[in-house]
DRENTORKE-636736 format. One record per residue (C-alpha): x, y, z. Coordinates in Angstrom, 3 decimals. Each point is the difference from the previous one (the first is absolute). Layout:
<r><east>X</east><north>Y</north><up>Z</up></r>
...
END
This chain:
<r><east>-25.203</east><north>95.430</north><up>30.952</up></r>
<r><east>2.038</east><north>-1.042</north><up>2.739</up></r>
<r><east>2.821</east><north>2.140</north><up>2.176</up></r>
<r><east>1.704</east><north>-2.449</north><up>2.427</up></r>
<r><east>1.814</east><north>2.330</north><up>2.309</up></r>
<r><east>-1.914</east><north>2.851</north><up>2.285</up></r>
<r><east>3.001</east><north>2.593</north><up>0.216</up></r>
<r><east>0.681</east><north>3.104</north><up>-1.683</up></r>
<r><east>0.408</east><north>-1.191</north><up>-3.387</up></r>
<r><east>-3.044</east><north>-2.836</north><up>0.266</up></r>
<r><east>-2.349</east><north>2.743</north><up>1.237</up></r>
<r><east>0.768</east><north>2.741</north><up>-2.004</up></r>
<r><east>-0.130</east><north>-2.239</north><up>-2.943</up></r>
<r><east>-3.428</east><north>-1.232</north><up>1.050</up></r>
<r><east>-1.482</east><north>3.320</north><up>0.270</up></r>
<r><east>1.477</east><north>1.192</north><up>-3.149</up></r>
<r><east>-1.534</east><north>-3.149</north><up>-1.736</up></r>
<r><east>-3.407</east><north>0.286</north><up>1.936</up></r>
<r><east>0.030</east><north>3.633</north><up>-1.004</up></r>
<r><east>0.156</east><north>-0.473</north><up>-3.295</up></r>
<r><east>-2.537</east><north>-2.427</north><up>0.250</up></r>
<r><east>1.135</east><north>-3.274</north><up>0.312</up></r>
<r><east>-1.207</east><north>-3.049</north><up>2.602</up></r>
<r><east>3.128</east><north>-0.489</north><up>2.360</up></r>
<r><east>0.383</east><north>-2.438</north><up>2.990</up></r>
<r><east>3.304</east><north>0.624</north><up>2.440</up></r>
<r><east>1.210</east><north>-3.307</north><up>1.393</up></r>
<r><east>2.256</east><north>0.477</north><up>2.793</up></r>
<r><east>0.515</east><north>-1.100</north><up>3.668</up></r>
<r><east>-0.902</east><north>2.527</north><up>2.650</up></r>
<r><east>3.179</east><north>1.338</north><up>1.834</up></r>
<r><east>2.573</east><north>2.722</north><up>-1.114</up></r>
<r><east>1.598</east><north>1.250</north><up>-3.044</up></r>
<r><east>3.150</east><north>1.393</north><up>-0.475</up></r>
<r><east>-2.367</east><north>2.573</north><up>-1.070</up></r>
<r><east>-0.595</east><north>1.078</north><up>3.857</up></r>
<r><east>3.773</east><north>0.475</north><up>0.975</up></r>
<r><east>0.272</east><north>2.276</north><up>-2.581</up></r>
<r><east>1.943</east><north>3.785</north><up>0.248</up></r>
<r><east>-2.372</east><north>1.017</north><up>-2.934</up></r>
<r><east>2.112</east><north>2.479</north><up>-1.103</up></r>
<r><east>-0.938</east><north>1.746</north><up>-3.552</up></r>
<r><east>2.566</east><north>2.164</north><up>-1.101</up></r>
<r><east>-0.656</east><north>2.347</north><up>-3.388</up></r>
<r><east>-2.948</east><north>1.173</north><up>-1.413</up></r>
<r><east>-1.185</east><north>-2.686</north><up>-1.724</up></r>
<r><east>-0.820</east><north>-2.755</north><up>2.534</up></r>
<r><east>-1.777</east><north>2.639</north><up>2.419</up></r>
<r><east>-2.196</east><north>0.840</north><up>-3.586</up></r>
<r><east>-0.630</east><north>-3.771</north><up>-0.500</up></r>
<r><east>-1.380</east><north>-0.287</north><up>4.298</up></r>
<r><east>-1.605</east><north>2.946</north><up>-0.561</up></r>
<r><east>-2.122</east><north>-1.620</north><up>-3.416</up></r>
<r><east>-0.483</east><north>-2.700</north><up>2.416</up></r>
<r><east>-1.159</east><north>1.601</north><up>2.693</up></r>
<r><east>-2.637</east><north>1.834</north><up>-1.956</up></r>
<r><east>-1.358</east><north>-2.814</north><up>-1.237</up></r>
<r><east>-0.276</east><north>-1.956</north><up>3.292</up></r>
<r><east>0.398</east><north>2.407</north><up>2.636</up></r>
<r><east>2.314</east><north>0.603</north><up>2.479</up></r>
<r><east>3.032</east><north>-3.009</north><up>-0.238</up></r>
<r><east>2.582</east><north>1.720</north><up>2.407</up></r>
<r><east>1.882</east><north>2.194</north><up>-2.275</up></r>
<r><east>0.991</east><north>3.707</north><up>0.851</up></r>
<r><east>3.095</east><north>2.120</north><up>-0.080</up></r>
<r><east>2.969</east><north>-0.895</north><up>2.240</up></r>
<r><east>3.312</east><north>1.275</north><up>-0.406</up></r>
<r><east>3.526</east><north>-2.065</north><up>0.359</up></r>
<r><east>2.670</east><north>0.358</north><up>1.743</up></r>
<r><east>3.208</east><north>-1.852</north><up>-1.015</up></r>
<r><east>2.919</east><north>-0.712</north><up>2.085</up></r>
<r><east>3.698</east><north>-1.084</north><up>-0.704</up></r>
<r><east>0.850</east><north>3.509</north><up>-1.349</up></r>
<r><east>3.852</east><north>0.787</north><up>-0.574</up></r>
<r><east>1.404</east><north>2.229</north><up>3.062</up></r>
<r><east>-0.652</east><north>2.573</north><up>0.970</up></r>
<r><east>-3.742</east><north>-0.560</north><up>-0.410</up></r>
<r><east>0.225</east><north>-3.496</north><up>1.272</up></r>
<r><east>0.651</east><north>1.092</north><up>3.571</up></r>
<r><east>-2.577</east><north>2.217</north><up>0.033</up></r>
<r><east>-3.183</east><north>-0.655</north><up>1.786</up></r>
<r><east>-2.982</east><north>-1.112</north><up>-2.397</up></r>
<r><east>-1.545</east><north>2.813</north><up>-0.741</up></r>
<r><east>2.915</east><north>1.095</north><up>-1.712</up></r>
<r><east>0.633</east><north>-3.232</north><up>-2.278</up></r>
<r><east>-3.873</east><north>0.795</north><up>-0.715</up></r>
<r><east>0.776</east><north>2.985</north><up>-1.833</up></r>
<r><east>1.389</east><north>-1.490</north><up>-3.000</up></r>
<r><east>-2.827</east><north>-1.532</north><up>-1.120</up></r>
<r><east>-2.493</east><north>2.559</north><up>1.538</up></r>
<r><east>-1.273</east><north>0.891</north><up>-3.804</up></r>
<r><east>-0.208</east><north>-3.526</north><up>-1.440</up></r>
<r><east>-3.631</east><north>-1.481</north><up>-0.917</up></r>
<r><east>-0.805</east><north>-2.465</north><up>2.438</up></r>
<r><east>-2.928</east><north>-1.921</north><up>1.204</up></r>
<r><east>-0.675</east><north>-3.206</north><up>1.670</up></r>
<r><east>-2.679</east><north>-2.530</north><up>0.289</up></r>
<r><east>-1.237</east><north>-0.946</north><up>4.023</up></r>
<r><east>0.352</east><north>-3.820</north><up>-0.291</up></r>
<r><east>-2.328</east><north>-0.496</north><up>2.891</up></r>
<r><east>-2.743</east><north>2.342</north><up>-1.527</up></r>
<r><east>0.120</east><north>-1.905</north><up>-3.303</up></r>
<r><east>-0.357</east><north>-3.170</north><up>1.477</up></r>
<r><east>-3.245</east><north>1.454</north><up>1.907</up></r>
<r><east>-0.936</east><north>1.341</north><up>-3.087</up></r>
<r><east>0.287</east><north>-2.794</north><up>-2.606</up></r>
<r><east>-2.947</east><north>-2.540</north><up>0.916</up></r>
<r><east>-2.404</east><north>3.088</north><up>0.017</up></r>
<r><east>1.464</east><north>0.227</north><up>-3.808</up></r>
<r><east>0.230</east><north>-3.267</north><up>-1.071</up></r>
<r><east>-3.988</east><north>-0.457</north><up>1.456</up></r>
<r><east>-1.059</east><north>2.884</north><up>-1.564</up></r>
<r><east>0.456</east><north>-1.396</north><up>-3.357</up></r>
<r><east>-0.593</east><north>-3.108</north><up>0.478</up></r>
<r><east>3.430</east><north>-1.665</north><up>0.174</up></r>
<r><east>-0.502</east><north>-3.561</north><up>1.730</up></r>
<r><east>2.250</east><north>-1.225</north><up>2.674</up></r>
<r><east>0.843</east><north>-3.298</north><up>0.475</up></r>
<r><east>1.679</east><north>-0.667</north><up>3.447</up></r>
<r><east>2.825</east><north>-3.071</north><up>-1.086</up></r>
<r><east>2.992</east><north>-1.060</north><up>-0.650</up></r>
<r><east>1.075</east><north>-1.267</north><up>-3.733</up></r>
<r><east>1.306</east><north>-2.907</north><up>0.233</up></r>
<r><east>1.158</east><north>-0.796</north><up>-3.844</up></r>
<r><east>-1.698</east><north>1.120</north><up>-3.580</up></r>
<r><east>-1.359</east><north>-2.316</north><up>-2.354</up></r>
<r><east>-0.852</east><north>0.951</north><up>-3.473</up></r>
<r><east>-3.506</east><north>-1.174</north><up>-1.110</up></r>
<r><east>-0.336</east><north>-2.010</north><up>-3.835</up></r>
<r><east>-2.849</east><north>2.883</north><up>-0.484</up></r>
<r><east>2.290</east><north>2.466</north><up>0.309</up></r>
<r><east>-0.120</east><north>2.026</north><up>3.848</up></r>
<r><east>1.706</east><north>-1.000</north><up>3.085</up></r>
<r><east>-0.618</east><north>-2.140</north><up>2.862</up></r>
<r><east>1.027</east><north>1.409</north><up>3.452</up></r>
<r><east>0.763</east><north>-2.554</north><up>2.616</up></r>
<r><east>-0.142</east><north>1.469</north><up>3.015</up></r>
<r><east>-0.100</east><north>-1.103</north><up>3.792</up></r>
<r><east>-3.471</east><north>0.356</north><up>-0.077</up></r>
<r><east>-2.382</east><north>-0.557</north><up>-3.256</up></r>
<r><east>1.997</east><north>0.560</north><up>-3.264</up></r>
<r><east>-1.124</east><north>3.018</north><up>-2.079</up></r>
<r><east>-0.671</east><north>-0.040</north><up>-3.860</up></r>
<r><east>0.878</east><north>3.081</north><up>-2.126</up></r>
<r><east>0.684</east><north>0.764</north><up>-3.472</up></r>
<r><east>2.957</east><north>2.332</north><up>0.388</up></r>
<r><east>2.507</east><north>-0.086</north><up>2.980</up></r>
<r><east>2.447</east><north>2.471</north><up>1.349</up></r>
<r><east>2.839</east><north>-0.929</north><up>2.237</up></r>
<r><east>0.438</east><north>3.025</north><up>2.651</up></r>
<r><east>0.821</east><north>-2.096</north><up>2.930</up></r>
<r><east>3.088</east><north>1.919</north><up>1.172</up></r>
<r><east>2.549</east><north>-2.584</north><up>1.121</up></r>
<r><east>-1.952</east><north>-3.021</north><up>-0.623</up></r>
<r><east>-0.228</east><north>0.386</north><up>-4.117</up></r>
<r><east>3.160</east><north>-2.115</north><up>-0.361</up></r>
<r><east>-2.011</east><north>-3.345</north><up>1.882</up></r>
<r><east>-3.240</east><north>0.313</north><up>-2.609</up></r>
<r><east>2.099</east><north>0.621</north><up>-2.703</up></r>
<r><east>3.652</east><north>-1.243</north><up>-0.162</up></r>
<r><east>0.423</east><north>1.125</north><up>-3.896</up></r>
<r><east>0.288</east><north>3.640</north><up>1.363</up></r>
<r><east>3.166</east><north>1.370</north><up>-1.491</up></r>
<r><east>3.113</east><north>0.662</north><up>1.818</up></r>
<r><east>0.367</east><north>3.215</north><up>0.523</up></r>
<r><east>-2.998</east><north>-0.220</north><up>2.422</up></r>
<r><east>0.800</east><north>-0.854</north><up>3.897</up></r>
<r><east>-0.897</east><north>0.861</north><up>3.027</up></r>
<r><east>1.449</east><north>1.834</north><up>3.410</up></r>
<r><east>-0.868</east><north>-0.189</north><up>3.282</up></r>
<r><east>-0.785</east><north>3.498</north><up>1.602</up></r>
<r><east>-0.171</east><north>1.151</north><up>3.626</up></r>
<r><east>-1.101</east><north>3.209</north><up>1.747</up></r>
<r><east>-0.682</east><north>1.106</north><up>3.694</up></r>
<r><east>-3.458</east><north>1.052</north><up>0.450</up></r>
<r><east>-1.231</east><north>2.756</north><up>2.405</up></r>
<r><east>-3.705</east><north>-0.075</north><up>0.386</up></r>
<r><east>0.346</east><north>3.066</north><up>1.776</up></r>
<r><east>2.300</east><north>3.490</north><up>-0.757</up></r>
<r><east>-1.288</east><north>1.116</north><up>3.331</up></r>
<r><east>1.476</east><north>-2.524</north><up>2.410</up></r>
<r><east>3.434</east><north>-0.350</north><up>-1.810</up></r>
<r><east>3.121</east><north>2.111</north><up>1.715</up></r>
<r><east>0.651</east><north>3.415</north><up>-1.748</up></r>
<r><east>2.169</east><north>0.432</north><up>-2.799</up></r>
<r><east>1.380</east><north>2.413</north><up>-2.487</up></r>
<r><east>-0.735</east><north>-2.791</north><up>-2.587</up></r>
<r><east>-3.292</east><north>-1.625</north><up>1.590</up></r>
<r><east>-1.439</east><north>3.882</north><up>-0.159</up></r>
<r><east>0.423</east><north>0.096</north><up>-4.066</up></r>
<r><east>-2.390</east><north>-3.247</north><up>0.441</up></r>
<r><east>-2.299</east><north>1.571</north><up>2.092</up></r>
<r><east>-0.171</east><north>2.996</north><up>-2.399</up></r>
<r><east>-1.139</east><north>-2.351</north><up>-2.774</up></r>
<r><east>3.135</east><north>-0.024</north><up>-1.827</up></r>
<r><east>2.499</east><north>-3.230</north><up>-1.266</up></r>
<r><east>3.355</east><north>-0.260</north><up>0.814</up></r>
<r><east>1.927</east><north>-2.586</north><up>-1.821</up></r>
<r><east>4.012</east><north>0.423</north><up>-1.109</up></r>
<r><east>0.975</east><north>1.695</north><up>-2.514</up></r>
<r><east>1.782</east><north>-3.086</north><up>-2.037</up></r>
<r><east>-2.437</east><north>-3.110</north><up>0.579</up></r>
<r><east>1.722</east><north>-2.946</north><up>0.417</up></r>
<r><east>-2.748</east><north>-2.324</north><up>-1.073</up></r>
<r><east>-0.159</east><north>0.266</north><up>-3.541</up></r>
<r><east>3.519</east><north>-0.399</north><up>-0.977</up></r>
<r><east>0.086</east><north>-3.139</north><up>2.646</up></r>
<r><east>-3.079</east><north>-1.575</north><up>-1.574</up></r>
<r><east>1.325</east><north>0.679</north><up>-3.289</up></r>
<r><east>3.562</east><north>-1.767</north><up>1.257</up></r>
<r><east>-1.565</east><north>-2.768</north><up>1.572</up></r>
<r><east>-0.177</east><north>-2.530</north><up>-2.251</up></r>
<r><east>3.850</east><north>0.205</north><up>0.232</up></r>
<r><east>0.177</east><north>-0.880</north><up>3.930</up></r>
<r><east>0.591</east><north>-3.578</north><up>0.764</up></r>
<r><east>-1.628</east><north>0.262</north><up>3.029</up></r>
<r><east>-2.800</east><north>2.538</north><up>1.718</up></r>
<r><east>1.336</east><north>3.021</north><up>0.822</up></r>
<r><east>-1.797</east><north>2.845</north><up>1.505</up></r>
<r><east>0.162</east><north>3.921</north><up>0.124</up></r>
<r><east>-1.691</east><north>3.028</north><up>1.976</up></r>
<r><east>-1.657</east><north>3.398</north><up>-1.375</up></r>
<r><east>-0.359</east><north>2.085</north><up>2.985</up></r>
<r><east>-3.134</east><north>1.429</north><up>0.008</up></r>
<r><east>-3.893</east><north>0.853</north><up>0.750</up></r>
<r><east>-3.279</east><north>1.214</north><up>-0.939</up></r>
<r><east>-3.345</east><north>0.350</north><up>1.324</up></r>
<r><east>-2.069</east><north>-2.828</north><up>0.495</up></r>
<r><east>-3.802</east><north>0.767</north><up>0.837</up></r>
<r><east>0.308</east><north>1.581</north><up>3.315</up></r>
<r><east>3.346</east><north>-1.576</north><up>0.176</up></r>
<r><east>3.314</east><north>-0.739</north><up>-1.677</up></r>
<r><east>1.974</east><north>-2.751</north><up>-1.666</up></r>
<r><east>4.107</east><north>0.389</north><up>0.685</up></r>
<r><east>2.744</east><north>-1.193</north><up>-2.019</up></r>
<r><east>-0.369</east><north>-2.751</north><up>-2.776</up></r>
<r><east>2.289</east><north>-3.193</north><up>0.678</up></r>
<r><east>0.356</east><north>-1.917</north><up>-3.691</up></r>
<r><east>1.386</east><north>-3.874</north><up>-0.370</up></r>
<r><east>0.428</east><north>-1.490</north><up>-3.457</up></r>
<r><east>1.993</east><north>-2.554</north><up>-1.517</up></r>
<r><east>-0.083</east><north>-3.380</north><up>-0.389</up></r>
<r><east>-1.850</east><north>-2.630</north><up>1.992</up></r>
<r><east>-3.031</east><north>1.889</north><up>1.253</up></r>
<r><east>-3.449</east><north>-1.023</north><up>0.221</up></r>
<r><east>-3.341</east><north>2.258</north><up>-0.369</up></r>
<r><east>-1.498</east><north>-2.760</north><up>2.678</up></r>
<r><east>3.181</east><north>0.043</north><up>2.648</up></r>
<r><east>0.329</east><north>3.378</north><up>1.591</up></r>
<r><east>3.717</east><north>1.218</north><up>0.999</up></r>
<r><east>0.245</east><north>-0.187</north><up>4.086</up></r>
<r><east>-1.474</east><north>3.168</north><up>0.690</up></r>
<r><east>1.933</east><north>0.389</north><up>2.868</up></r>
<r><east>3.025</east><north>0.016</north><up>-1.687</up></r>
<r><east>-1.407</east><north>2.279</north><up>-2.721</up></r>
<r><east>-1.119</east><north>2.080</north><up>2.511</up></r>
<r><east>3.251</east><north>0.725</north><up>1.639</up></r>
<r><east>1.536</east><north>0.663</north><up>-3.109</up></r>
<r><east>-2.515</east><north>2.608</north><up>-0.928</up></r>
<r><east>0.669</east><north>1.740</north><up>3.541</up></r>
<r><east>3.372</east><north>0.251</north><up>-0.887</up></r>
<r><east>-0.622</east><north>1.639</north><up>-3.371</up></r>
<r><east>-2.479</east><north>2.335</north><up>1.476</up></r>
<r><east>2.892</east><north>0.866</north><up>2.483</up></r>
<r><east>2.099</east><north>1.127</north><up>-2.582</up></r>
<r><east>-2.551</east><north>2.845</north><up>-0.154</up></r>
<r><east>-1.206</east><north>0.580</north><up>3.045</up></r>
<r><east>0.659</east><north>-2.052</north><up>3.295</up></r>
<r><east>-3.105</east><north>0.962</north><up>1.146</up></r>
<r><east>-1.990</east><north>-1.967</north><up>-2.883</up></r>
<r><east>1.874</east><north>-2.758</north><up>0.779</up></r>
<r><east>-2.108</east><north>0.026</north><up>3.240</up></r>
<r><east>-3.175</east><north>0.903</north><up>-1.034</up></r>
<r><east>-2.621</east><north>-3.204</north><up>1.281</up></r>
<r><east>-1.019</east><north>-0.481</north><up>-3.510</up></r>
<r><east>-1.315</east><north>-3.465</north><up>-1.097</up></r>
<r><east>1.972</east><north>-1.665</north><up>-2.682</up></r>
<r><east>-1.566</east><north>-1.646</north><up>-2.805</up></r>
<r><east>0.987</east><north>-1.461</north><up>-3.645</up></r>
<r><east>-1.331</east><north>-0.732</north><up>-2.607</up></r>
<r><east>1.478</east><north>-1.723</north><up>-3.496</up></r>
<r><east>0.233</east><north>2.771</north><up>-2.499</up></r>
<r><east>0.343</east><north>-1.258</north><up>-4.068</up></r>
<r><east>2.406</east><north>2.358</north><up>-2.597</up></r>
<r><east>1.451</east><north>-0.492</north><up>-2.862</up></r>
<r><east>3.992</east><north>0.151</north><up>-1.126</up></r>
<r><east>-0.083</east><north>2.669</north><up>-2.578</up></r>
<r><east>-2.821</east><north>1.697</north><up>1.893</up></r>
<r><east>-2.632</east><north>-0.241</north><up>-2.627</up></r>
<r><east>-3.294</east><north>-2.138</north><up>1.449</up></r>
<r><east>-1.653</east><north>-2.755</north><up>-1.591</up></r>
<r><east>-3.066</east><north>1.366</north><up>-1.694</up></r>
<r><east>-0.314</east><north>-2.496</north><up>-3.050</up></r>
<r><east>-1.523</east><north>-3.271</north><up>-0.938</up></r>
<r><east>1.455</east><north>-3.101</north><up>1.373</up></r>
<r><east>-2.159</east><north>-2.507</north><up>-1.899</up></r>
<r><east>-3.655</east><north>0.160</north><up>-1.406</up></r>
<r><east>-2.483</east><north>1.948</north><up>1.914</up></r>
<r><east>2.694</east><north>0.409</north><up>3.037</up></r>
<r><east>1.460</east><north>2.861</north><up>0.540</up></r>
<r><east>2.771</east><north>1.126</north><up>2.601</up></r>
<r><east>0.136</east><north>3.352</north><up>1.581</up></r>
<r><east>2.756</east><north>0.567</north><up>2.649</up></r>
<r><east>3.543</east><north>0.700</north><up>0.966</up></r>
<r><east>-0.334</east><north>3.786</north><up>0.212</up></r>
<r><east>2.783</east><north>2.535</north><up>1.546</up></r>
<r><east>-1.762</east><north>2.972</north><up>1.464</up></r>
<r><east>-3.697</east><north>-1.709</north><up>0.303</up></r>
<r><east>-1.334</east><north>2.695</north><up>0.833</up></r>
<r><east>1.089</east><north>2.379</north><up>-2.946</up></r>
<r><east>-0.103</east><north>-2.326</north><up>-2.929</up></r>
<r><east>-3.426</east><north>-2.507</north><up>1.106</up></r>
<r><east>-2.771</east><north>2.046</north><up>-1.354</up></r>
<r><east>1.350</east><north>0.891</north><up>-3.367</up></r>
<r><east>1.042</east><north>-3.667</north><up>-0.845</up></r>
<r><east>-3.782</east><north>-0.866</north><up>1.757</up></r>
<r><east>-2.025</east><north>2.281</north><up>-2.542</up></r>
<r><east>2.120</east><north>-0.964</north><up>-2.516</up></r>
<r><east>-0.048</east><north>-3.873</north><up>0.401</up></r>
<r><east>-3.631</east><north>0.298</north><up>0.347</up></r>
<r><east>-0.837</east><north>1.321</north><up>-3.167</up></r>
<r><east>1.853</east><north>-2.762</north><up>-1.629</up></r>
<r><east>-1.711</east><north>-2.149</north><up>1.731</up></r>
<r><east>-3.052</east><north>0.869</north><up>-0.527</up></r>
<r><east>0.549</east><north>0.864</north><up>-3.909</up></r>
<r><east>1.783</east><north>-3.162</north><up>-0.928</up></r>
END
């Protein structure tokens, strides 16, 4: 079985096929996923249960307890410094997943059971008169008897039949590789204590969900961070409409002074933090429901998730078995 696509939902579904004993091979360029600009925020029970499953069964992935910390209260509490506006949701269950640690942590996985990696681009999918699939790639094609589309951005180029309700964003953050040589800051400290600070009304799902309204791109700011290996990732700039292109980045320039004005909103002083900015093309769905299903014989689709993080390794054991059992 092929897995074309090397992020969070191509690797967790590889290991949950491999562990169940099935032959998988990832195809998938090298370079980053939207997977490593992540938050990977968990809240509830439920997902930090599911990481936790994980974890035990391949060791340590990155996840542990965090706490957040919303902002954007009503007054009074809104003026308040953060450790107040932390206090609201001091008692909530909440957990997040170290992006950078995962990413360490996956090829040690995927090896360990045997999961193949083939380092290439697909190019286009050809369905065989045996039954199976042809991958062309940039390099030699691959040959597999089941396929599933977890390419992130890029599903919409190998298969144009997706349905509607499936798009893509493009997503920006500011990345600190280092907590200890950024300025201090009321709100930089609740990063360096290992908790998330995002707003208390997200912007980005409603806008997603509105976007296939806008006549043109349009783009919004959730003020924000959350630790980041020994660092931190600020803000998350979103642009969606219509007219973008998974293969033509937004001027990041432009992006990235847009993002530094969002952060501002928060703080001033993460508007000058010398964070790197970087984007990556992020896919979602409309109605917020991803693709898990069959999009023609022996090719499957498995993307457009809201909340990766949270909602990925359910849908990954569970696609699995049917896979396997069908």
């Amino acid at each position: 079985m092929a897995v074309v696509g090397a992020g969070l939902a191509g690797s967790l579904l590889a290991l949950a096929l491999a562990r169940r004993g099935g032959s998988v091979v990832i195809v998938a360029p090298e370079g980053q996923a939207a997977t490593a600009l992540s938050y990977g925020a968990l809240p509830g029970r439920r997902p930090a249960g599911h990481w936790r499953e994980w974890q035990r069964h391949h060791g340590v992935l990155g996840w542990r307890p965090s706490r957040l910390v919303c902002h954007g209260w009503p007054q009074p509490l809104a003026a308040g410094p953060p450790w107040l506006q932390a206090l609201p949701t001091a008692l909530m269950p909440f957990s997040r997943v170290d992006p950078v640690l995962l990413a360490q942590a996956l090829p040690r996985c995927l090896a360990a059971l045997a999961v193949r990696r083939v380092s290439a681009t697909v190019t286009a999918l050809e369905p065989l008169a045996a039954g199976g699939w042809r991958l062309n790639t940039d390099h030699a094609p691959v040959v597999a008897e089941r396929v599933v589309l977890a390419a992130g951005a890029s599903c919409r180029d190998l298969w144009p039949e997706l349905p509607l309700q499936w798009r893509f964003s493009w997503a920006g953050v500011l990345a600190l590789a280092d907590w200890q040589g950024s300025a201090t800051s009321a709100w930089l400290d609740q990063g360096r204590r290992g908790r998330i600070v995002l707003p208390r009304r997200l912007r980005r799902p409603a806008f997603e969900a509105s976007s296939a309204h806008l006549r043109a791109p349009e783009w919004i700011v959730d003020p924000g961070l959350a630790p980041w290996g020994s660092g931190g990732l600020l803000g998350q700039i979103t642009l969606a409409g219509p007219g973008l292109d998974p293969a033509r980045p937004p001027d990041p320039m432009e992006m990235e002074e847009r993002l530094r004005q969002g952060l501002g909103t928060l703080d001033p002083q993460l508007a000058e933090q010398p964070g790197q900015y970087r984007q990556v093309a992020v896919p979602f769905c409309l109605d917020g429901r991803p693709i898990t299903a069959s999009l023609a014989p022996d090719l499957w689709a498995f993307s457009g998730f809201s909340g990766a993080f949270a909602t990925v390794p359910p849908l990954a054991e569970q696609l699995a078995a049917v896979l396997l059992n069908s």
